[in-house]
C-alpha positions in Angstrom: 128.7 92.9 126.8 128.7 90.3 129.8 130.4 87.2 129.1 127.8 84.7 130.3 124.4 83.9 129.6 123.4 84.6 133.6 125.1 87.8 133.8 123.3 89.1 130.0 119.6 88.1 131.4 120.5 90.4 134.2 121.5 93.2 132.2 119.0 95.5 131.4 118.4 95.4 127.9 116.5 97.5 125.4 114.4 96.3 121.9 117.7 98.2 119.8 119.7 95.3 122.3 118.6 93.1 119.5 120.6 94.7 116.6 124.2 93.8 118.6 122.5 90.2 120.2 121.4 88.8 117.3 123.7 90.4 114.2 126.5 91.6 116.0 125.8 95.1 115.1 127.6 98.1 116.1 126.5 101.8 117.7 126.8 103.4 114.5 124.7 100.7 112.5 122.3 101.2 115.0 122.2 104.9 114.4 122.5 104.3 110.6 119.2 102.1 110.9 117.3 105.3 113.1 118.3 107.8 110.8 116.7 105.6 107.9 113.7 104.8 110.1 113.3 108.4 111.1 112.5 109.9 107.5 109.9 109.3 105.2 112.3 109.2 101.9 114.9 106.6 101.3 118.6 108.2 101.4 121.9 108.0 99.8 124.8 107.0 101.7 126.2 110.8 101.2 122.8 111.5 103.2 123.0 109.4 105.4 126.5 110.2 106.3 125.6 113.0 106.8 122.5 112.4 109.5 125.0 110.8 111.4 127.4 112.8 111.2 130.3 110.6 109.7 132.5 110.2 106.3 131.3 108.2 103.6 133.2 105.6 103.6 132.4 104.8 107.6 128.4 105.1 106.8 129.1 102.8 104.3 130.2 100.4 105.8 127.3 100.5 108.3 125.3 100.1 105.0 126.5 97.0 104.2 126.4 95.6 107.5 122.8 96.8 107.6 122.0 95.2 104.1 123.8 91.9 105.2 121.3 91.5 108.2 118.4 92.9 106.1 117.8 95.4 108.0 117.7 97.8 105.4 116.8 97.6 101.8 118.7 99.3 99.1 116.9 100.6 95.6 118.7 101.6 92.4 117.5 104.9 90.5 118.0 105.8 87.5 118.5 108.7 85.8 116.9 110.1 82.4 120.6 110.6 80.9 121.3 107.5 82.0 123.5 106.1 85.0 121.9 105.4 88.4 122.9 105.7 92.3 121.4 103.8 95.4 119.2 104.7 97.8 118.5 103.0 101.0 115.2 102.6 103.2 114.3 100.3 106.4 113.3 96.6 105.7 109.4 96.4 107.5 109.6 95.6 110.8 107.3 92.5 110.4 110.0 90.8 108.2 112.6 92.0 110.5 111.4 90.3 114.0 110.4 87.1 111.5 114.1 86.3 111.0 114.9 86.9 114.6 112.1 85.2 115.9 113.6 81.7 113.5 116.9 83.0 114.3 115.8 82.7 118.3 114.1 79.2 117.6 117.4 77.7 116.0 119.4 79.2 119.3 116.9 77.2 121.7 116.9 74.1 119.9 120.5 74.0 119.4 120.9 74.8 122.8 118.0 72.3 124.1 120.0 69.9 121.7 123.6 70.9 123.4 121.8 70.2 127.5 120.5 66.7 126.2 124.2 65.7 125.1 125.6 67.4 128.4 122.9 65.0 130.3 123.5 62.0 128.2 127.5 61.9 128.3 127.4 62.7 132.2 124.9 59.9 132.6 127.1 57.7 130.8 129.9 58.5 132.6 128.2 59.1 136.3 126.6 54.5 135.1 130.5 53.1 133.8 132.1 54.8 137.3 133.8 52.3 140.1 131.4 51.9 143.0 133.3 53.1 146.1 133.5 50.1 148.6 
Protein backbone atom coordinates (compact mmCIF):
# COMPACT_ATOMS: atom_id res chain seq x y z
CA UNK A 1 0.00 0.00 0.00
CA UNK A 2 1.70 3.44 -0.83
CA UNK A 3 2.97 5.29 2.01
CA UNK A 4 1.54 8.72 1.44
CA UNK A 5 -1.73 10.20 1.02
CA UNK A 6 -0.60 11.64 -2.75
CA UNK A 7 0.78 8.52 -3.97
CA UNK A 8 -2.77 6.26 -2.54
CA UNK A 9 -5.21 8.98 -4.54
CA UNK A 10 -3.11 7.90 -7.46
CA UNK A 11 -3.44 4.34 -7.07
CA UNK A 12 -6.14 2.89 -8.71
CA UNK A 13 -8.44 1.66 -6.25
CA UNK A 14 -11.54 -0.63 -6.31
CA UNK A 15 -14.99 -0.46 -3.90
CA UNK A 16 -13.35 -4.00 -2.02
CA UNK A 17 -10.24 -1.13 -1.55
CA UNK A 18 -12.38 -0.07 1.31
CA UNK A 19 -12.29 -3.30 3.40
CA UNK A 20 -8.14 -2.84 3.84
CA UNK A 21 -8.50 1.39 3.89
CA UNK A 22 -10.83 1.68 6.32
CA UNK A 23 -10.62 -1.70 8.75
CA UNK A 24 -7.31 -2.88 7.82
CA UNK A 25 -8.56 -5.96 6.37
CA UNK A 26 -6.71 -8.65 4.76
CA UNK A 27 -7.10 -10.67 1.13
CA UNK A 28 -8.59 -13.52 2.79
CA UNK A 29 -11.30 -11.46 4.91
CA UNK A 30 -12.04 -10.03 1.83
CA UNK A 31 -12.63 -13.42 0.21
CA UNK A 32 -14.36 -14.58 3.51
CA UNK A 33 -16.90 -11.60 3.10
CA UNK A 34 -17.60 -12.68 -0.97
CA UNK A 35 -18.10 -16.10 -0.17
CA UNK A 36 -20.74 -15.10 2.53
CA UNK A 37 -22.11 -12.47 0.05
CA UNK A 38 -22.21 -14.95 -2.70
CA UNK A 39 -24.87 -17.48 -1.21
CA UNK A 40 -28.18 -17.16 -0.19
CA UNK A 41 -27.86 -19.24 3.32
CA UNK A 42 -25.75 -18.15 6.14
CA UNK A 43 -22.65 -20.60 6.74
CA UNK A 44 -20.57 -22.21 9.40
CA UNK A 45 -17.10 -21.50 9.60
CA UNK A 46 -16.31 -25.32 8.53
CA UNK A 47 -18.29 -24.02 5.30
CA UNK A 48 -16.85 -21.33 4.90
CA UNK A 49 -13.40 -22.76 5.15
CA UNK A 50 -14.22 -24.61 2.97
CA UNK A 51 -15.40 -21.98 0.04
CA UNK A 52 -12.19 -20.56 0.43
CA UNK A 53 -10.37 -23.18 0.52
CA UNK A 54 -8.49 -22.81 3.97
CA UNK A 55 -8.29 -24.68 7.59
CA UNK A 56 -10.59 -23.77 10.18
CA UNK A 57 -8.75 -22.18 12.28
CA UNK A 58 -7.41 -19.53 9.44
CA UNK A 59 -11.18 -18.79 8.28
CA UNK A 60 -11.71 -18.14 11.66
CA UNK A 61 -9.90 -15.82 12.21
CA UNK A 62 -11.13 -13.92 9.22
CA UNK A 63 -14.53 -14.38 11.04
CA UNK A 64 -13.70 -12.48 13.81
CA UNK A 65 -11.97 -9.86 12.00
CA UNK A 66 -15.11 -9.67 9.93
CA UNK A 67 -17.43 -9.58 13.05
CA UNK A 68 -15.12 -6.91 14.72
CA UNK A 69 -15.77 -4.46 11.60
CA UNK A 70 -19.39 -5.61 11.34
CA UNK A 71 -19.13 -6.78 8.32
CA UNK A 72 -20.68 -9.87 8.96
CA UNK A 73 -23.20 -10.97 11.33
CA UNK A 74 -23.16 -14.13 13.25
CA UNK A 75 -26.55 -16.17 14.44
CA UNK A 76 -26.67 -19.01 16.97
CA UNK A 77 -28.90 -22.19 16.18
CA UNK A 78 -30.05 -24.42 18.09
CA UNK A 79 -30.65 -27.76 18.02
CA UNK A 80 -33.83 -29.86 19.16
CA UNK A 81 -31.48 -32.12 21.49
CA UNK A 82 -30.11 -29.26 22.69
CA UNK A 83 -26.54 -27.50 22.03
CA UNK A 84 -26.15 -24.91 19.24
CA UNK A 85 -23.36 -23.88 16.59
CA UNK A 86 -22.95 -20.43 14.68
CA UNK A 87 -23.70 -19.40 11.54
CA UNK A 88 -22.52 -16.39 9.78
CA UNK A 89 -24.19 -14.03 7.04
CA UNK A 90 -23.22 -10.43 5.46
CA UNK A 91 -24.25 -7.33 7.56
CA UNK A 92 -26.61 -5.13 4.82
CA UNK A 93 -24.70 -3.07 2.85
CA UNK A 94 -26.71 0.12 3.90
CA UNK A 95 -25.40 -0.24 7.47
CA UNK A 96 -22.02 -1.09 6.18
CA UNK A 97 -21.20 2.17 3.98
CA UNK A 98 -23.16 4.12 7.11
CA UNK A 99 -20.20 3.38 9.45
CA UNK A 100 -17.67 4.17 6.76
CA UNK A 101 -19.28 7.11 5.59
CA UNK A 102 -19.05 8.53 9.82
CA UNK A 103 -15.91 6.75 9.85
CA UNK A 104 -14.77 9.07 6.60
CA UNK A 105 -16.35 12.29 8.32
CA UNK A 106 -14.27 11.75 11.60
CA UNK A 107 -10.92 11.33 9.16
CA UNK A 108 -11.68 14.80 7.43
CA UNK A 109 -12.46 16.71 10.42
CA UNK A 110 -9.58 15.39 12.28
CA UNK A 111 -7.53 16.03 9.51
CA UNK A 112 -9.22 19.64 8.73
CA UNK A 113 -8.59 19.96 12.55
CA UNK A 114 -4.74 18.70 12.17
CA UNK A 115 -4.14 21.68 8.79
CA UNK A 116 -5.64 24.47 11.18
CA UNK A 117 -3.01 23.66 13.97
CA UNK A 118 -0.19 23.18 11.12
CA UNK A 119 -1.44 26.91 9.93
CA UNK A 120 -1.74 28.30 13.36
CA UNK A 121 1.69 27.16 14.89
CA UNK A 122 3.53 28.22 11.52
CA UNK A 123 1.83 31.52 11.74
CA UNK A 124 2.91 31.92 15.14
CA UNK A 125 6.20 31.16 14.46
CA UNK A 126 6.60 32.75 10.74
CA UNK A 127 4.93 36.62 13.40
CA UNK A 128 7.71 36.07 16.67
CA UNK A 129 10.77 35.55 13.81
CA UNK A 130 13.81 38.34 13.72
CA UNK A 131 13.20 40.66 10.84
CA UNK A 132 16.36 40.42 8.59
CA UNK A 133 17.96 43.96 8.41
Amino acid sequence: MPDSMSEQLQQDMECEGLLECFHGLKQLDRECFQALVDVEEPLTVDELADAVDRERSTAYRAVQRLLQTGFIQKEQVNYDQGGYYHVYSPTDPSNITDDMQRMLNDWYAKMGQLIQEFENKYEQAEATAPADS
